[in-house]
Every structure is written in C-alpha cells, then in structure tokens.
VEXDREN-2710 file (C-alpha; in Angstrom, 1 decimal):
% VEXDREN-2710
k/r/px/py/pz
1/UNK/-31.8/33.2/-18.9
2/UNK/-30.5/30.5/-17.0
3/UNK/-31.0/27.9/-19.9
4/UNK/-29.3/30.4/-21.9
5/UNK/-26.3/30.7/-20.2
6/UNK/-26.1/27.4/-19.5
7/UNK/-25.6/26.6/-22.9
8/UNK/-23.3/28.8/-23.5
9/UNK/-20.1/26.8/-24.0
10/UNK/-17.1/26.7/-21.3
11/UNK/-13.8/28.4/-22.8
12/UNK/-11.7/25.0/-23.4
13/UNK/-8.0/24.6/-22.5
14/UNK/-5.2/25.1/-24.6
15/UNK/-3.0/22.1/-25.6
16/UNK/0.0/23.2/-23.3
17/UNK/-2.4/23.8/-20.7
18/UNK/-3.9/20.5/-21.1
19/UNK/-0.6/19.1/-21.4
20/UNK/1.0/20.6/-18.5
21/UNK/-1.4/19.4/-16.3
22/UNK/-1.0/16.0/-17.2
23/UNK/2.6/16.3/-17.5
24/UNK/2.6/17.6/-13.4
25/UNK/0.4/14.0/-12.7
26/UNK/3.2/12.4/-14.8
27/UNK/5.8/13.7/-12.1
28/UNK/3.5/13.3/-8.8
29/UNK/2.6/9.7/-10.1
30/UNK/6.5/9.4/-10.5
31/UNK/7.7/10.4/-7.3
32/UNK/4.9/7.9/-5.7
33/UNK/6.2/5.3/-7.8
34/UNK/9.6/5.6/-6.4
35/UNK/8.8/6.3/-2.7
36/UNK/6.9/2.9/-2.6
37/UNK/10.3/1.9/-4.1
38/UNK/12.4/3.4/-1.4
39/UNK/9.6/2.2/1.6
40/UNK/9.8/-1.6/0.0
41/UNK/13.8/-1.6/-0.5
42/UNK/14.4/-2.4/3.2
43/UNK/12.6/-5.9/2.6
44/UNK/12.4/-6.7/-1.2
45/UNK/15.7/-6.3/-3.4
46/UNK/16.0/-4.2/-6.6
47/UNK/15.9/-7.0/-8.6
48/UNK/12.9/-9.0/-6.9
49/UNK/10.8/-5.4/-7.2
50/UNK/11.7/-5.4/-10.7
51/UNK/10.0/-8.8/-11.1
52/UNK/6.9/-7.9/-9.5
53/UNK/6.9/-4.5/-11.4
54/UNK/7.1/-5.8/-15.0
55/UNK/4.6/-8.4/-13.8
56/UNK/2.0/-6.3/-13.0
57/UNK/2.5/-4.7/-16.5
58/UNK/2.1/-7.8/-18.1
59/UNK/-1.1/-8.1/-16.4
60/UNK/-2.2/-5.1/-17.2
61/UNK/-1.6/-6.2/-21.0
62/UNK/-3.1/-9.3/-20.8
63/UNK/-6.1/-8.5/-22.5
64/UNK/-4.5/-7.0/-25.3
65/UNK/-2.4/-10.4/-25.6
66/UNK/-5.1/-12.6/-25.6
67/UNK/-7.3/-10.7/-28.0
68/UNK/-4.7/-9.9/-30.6
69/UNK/-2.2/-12.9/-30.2
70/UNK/0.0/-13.5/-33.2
71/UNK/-0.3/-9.4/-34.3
72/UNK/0.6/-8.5/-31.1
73/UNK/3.9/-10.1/-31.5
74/UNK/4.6/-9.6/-35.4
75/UNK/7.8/-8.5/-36.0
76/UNK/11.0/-8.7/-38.2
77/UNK/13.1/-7.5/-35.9
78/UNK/13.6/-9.4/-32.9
79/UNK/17.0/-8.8/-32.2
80/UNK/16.4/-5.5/-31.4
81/UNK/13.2/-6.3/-29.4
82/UNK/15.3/-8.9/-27.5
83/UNK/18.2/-5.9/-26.7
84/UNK/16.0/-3.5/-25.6
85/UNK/14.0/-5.6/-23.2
86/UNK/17.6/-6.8/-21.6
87/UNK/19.0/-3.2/-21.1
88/UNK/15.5/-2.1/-19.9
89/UNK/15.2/-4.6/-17.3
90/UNK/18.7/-4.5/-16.0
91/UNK/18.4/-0.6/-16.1
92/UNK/14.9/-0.6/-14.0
93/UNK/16.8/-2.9/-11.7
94/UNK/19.9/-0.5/-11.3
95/UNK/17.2/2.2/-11.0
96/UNK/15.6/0.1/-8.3
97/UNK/18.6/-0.2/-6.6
98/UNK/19.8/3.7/-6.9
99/UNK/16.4/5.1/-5.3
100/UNK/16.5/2.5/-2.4
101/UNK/20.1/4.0/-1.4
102/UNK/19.8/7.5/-2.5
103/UNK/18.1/10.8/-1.5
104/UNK/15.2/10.5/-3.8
105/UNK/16.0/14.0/-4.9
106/UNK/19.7/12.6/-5.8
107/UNK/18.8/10.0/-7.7
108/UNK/15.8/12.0/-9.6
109/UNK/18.7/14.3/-10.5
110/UNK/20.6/11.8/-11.9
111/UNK/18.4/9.6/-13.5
112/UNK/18.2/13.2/-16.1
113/UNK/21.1/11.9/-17.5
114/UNK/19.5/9.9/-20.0
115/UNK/19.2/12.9/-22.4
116/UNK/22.8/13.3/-22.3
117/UNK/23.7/9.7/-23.1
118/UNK/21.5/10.8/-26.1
119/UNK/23.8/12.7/-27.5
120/UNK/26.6/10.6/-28.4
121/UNK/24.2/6.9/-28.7
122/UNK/22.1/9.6/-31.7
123/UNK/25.4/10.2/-33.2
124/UNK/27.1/6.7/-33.5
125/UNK/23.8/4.5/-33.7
126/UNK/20.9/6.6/-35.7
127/UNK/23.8/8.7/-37.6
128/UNK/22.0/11.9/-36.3
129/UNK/23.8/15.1/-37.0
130/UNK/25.2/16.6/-34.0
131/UNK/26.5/20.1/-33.9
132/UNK/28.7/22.0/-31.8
133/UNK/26.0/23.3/-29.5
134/UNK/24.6/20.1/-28.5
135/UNK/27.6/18.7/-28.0
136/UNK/28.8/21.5/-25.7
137/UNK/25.1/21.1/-23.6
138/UNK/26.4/17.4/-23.1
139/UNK/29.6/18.4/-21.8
140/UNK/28.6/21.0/-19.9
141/UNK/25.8/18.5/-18.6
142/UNK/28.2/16.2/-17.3
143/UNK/30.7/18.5/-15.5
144/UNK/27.2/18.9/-13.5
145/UNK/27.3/15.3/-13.0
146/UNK/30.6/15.3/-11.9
147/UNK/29.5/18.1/-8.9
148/UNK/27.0/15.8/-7.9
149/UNK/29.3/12.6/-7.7
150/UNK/32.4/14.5/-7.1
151/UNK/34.8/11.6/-7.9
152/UNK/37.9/12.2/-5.6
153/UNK/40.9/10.2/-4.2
154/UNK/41.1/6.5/-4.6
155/UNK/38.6/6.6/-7.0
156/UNK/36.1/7.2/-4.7
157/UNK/32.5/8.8/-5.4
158/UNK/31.0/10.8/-2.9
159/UNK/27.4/9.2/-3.8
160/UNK/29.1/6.1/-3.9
161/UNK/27.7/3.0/-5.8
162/UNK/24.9/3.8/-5.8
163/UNK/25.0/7.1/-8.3
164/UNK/26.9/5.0/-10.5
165/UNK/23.9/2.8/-10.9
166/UNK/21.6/5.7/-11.5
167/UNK/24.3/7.0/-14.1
168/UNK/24.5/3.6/-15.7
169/UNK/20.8/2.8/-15.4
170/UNK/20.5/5.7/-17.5
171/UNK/23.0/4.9/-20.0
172/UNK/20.6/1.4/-20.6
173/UNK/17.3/3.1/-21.3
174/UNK/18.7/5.5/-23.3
175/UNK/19.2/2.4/-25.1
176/UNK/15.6/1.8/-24.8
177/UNK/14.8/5.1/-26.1
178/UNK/16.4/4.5/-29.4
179/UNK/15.5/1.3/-29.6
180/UNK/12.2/3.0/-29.7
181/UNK/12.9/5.8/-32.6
182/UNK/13.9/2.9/-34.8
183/UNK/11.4/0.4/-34.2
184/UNK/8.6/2.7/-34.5
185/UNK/9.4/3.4/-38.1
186/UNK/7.9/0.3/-39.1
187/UNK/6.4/-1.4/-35.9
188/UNK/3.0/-0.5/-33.7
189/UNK/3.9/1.0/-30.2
190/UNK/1.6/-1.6/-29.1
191/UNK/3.9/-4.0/-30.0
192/UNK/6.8/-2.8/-28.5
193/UNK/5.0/-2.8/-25.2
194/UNK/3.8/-6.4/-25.5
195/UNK/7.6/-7.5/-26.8
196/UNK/8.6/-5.1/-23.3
197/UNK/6.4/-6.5/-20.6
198/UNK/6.4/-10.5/-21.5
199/UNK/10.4/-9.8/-22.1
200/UNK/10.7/-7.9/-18.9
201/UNK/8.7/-10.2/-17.2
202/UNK/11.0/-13.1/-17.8
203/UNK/14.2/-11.3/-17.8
204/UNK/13.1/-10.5/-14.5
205/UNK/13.0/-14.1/-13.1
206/UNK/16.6/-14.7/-12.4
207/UNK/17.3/-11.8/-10.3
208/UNK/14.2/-12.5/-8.6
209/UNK/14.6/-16.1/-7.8
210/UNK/18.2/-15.5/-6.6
211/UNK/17.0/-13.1/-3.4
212/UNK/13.0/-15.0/-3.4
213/UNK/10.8/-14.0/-0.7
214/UNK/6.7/-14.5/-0.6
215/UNK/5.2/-10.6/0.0
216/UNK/2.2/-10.4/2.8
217/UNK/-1.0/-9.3/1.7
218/UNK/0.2/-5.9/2.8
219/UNK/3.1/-5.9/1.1
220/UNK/1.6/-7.6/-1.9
221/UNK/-1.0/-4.6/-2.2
222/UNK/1.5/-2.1/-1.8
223/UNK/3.8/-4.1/-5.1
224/UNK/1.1/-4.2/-6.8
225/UNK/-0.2/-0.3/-6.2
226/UNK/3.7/0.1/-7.6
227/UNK/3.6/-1.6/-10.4
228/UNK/-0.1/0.1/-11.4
229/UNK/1.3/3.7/-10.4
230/UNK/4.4/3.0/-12.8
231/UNK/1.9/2.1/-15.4
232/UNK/-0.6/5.2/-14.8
233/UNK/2.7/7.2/-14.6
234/UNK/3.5/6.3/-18.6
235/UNK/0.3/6.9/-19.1
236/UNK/0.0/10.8/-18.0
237/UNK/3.3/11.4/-19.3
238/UNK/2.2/10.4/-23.1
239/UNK/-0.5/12.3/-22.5
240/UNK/1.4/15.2/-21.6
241/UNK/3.3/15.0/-24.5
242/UNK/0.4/14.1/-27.1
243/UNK/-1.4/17.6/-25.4
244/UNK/1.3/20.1/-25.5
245/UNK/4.2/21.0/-27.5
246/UNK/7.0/18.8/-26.7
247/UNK/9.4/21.9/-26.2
248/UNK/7.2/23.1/-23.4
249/UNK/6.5/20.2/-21.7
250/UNK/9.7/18.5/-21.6
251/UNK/11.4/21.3/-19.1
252/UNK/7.9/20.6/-16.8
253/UNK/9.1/16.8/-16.1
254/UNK/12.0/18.6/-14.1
255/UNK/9.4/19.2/-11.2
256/UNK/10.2/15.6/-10.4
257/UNK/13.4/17.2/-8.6
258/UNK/10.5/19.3/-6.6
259/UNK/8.2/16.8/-5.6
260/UNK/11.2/14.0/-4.6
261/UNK/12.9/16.9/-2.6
262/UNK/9.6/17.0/-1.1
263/UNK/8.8/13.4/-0.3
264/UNK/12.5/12.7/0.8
265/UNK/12.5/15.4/3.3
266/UNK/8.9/14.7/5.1
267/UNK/8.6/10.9/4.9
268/UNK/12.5/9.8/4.8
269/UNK/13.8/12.8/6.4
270/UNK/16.4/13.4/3.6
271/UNK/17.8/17.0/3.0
272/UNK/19.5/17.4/-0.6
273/UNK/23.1/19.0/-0.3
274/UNK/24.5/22.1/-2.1
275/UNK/26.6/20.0/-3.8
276/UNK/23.5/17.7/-5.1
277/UNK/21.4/21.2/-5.6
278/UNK/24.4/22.6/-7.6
279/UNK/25.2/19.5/-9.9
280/UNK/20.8/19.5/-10.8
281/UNK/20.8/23.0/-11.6
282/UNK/23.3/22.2/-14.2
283/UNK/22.4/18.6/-15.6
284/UNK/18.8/20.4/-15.8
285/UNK/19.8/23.2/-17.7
286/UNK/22.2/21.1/-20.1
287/UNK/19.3/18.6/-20.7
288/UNK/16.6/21.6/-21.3
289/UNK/18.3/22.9/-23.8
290/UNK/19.7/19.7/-25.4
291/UNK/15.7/19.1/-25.5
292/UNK/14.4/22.8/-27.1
293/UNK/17.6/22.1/-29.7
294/UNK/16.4/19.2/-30.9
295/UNK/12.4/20.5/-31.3
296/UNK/14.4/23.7/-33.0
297/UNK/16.0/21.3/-35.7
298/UNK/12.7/18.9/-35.9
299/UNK/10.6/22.5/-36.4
300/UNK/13.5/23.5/-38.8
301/UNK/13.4/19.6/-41.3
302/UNK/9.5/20.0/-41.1
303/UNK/8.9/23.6/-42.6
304/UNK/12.2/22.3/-45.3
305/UNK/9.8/18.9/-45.9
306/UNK/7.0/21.1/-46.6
307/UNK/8.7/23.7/-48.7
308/UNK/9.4/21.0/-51.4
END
C-alpha cells in the first residue's frame, strides 16, 4: 500500500500558480534590492552604486562572454544597442538616487509609471495603434501622479527632486523596454544582455570615478549581495511571466507597493502619506488596465492570425 500510494503522482501546479509564486519572489527580491540601495545611499552615491551594480552583472555574464565571444556581440544594429544602454544606465542611476531619498513605498509607486510612458513612446516610435481607452488609462494615470507629487506654487513639488527622478528614470527605461520589442524581432535576448551589462558597465565609469570611494569588505559584500539580488530579481520575474498568463501576473508585481510599505516602515521608519496612498491607488489602477488592454488586443490579433 505504501509503495502504491507513493507512486501515485502529486497534483502539479497550474501555470498562474506557478507563476504567481515566482512573480511574489520577483517583488520580495525587489524590495531587498532597493533597501540595500537605500541602507548604502548614506555612504556610496547613485551613480558609484550604479557602477558596482552593472558590474556585478557583467560578472555574472562572463562566462557566457568568454564562451560565445564574437555571437555574443553580433549585431546590425548598434545604434540602438548603444541608446538603450545610455538611457538604462542613466535611468538606474536616477532610480538609484530616487530610492536613496524617498519612502521606498513613494518611489515604488512611482517607478509604475513606466507603463504610462508606454503609451505615447508605442504610438510615435513602434507606430502602435492606440485607442481612446488607453489613452484615457494614461491620463487618468497621471492625474494620479500628479496627487502624489502635487506640484504647487513656485513650481514646487511636494516630493521634491527626487520624484522627478523616479518620474524621469521611468521615462528612460521605458526606452529600454522598446528598445527591447524591436530588437528582439531579429536579435537573441542573450545578446541584448551582453550589449547591456559591458555597455552599462562602462557607461557607468564616469559617474563613478567623479564621487570614487574604495568599499570595506563589509560594504563590498553587501554591493555585491545588491548587484546578485538585482540579477536573481530579473530572473524570477521572467519566470513569472514565462509561467503564467501575462494578464494575471502583471497586476501581482504591484505587491511591490506592499512589501516596500513594509520594509520602509520597520527598518527606515517611513509611513507612506494619504496623499502617496491616494496617487498609487490610481497610477496602479491606470497601469493594470493599460496592461489587461494590451493582452485583450494581443489575444484579439492572435485568434485574427489564426483565422486566416
């Protein structure tokens, strides 16, 4: 009997189960990423974190270098490469610099802007039909933008500069993002990762030599752990989206806001404001359904595809 029901096969997970869960370690992974961020900021700049971040991904892709060589850099395109890398770097650094400032759960909120950039960049750059709907989510997205940063007299932001440099963080990745949707049409991921890190890496160097400081071993171990968890983060959240169906998952990145509110308020003793609280609820919203639109209209151009 107990052979027998040993064998008896364990019910396996669905894909949205499966990818949920890695999805979740996507946002934990996340939100340890950027607390090591905000712990560091007091000693190392945005910009000399930056360094040491894309470093230890180029590191990590070493291997992969060294083994494939000349494939792993083959491309017609370099232009492109060359752009993205630039507004990636100086985005991670403005990213850097927004999380060492802000509430962690204020500049989470923000950085969930990048879907909204997406909107107009699709239209103008990949010629993507956008329709009223979308285009309505965006607005309404950043009027919930605007509750967080509540410009006022002056000119003045409430979050001051250092939401701006969340918001335009943002705006560069997004760039990154399409950069992305057109390379892949004819180029390996792997090579836009190698082009990325080694790119990064040396983009990085300026910044870095400008504000220069040796780490301890302490603080050494603790960049590095940074600059592994960023890489372990991309990692979970491609499996996440590889797992489950990209319409479920994507709303499920959004416990980032949780688990930021969390770690602000019990290591940093932050407390997120109503006006912050206020301002997510509606970025979140715009951006969930700016996201279950598009996999509508993707769902929509497949079963068309197929009926021809």
């Amino acid at each position: 009997m107990a052979v027998a029901a040993s064998s008896v096969a364990r019910p396996r997970l669905s894909g949205n189960v499966r990818g949920a869960l890695w999805m979740l370690a996507s946002a934990v992974t996340f939100t340890a990423m950027t607390t090591l961020i905000k712990y560091l900021g007091a000693d190392y700049s945005a910009a000399l974190q930056t360094f040491y971040r894309q470093a230890a991904g180029l590191l990590v892709l070493a291997p992969v270098i060294i083994r494939h060589r000349s494939a792993a850099f083959a491309t017609t395109r370099p232009g492109i490469l060359i752009f993205r890398a630039s507004a990636g770097t100086i985005g991670m650094i403005a990213s850097f610099y927004a999380y060492q400032k802000m509430p962690l759960a204020d500049a989470n909120a923000l950085s969930f802007t990048r879907t909204l950039w997406m909107v107009p960049l699709a239209a103008l750059i990949l010629r993507e039909r956008i329709g009223p709907p979308r285009i309505a989510a965006a607005v309404v997205g950043f009027a919930g933008v605007l509750l967080m940063v509540r410009p006022g007299a002056g000119g003045q932001f409430a979050m001051g500069v250092p939401a701006l440099a969340m918001l335009a963080a943002s705006f560069l990745f997004t760039f990154t993002v399409i950069g992305m949707k057109v390379m892949t049409r004819d180029h390996a991921p792997m090579v836009l990762l190698v082009w990325s890190a080694v790119l990064g890496a040396i983009f990085a160097i300026p910044g870095a030599v400008l504000d220069w400081r040796w780490p301890s071993l302490r603080d050494l171990g603790l960049l590095a752990a940074m600059g592994a968890i960023a890489t372990l983060n991309q990692w979970c959240y491609i499996k996440g989206m590889q797992e489950g169906d990209a319409a479920a998952m994507a709303p499920l990145d959004y416990t980032r806001l949780v688990f930021a509110a969390a770690a602000g308020f019990l290591l940093f003793h932050e407390l997120p404001g109503a006006w912050t609280m206020a301002g997510a609820a509606v970025v979140v919203a715009a951006t969930a359904f700016i996201t279950w639109r598009e996999h509508v209209m993707n769902l929509r151009a497949a079963q068309a595809a197929r009926a021809f």
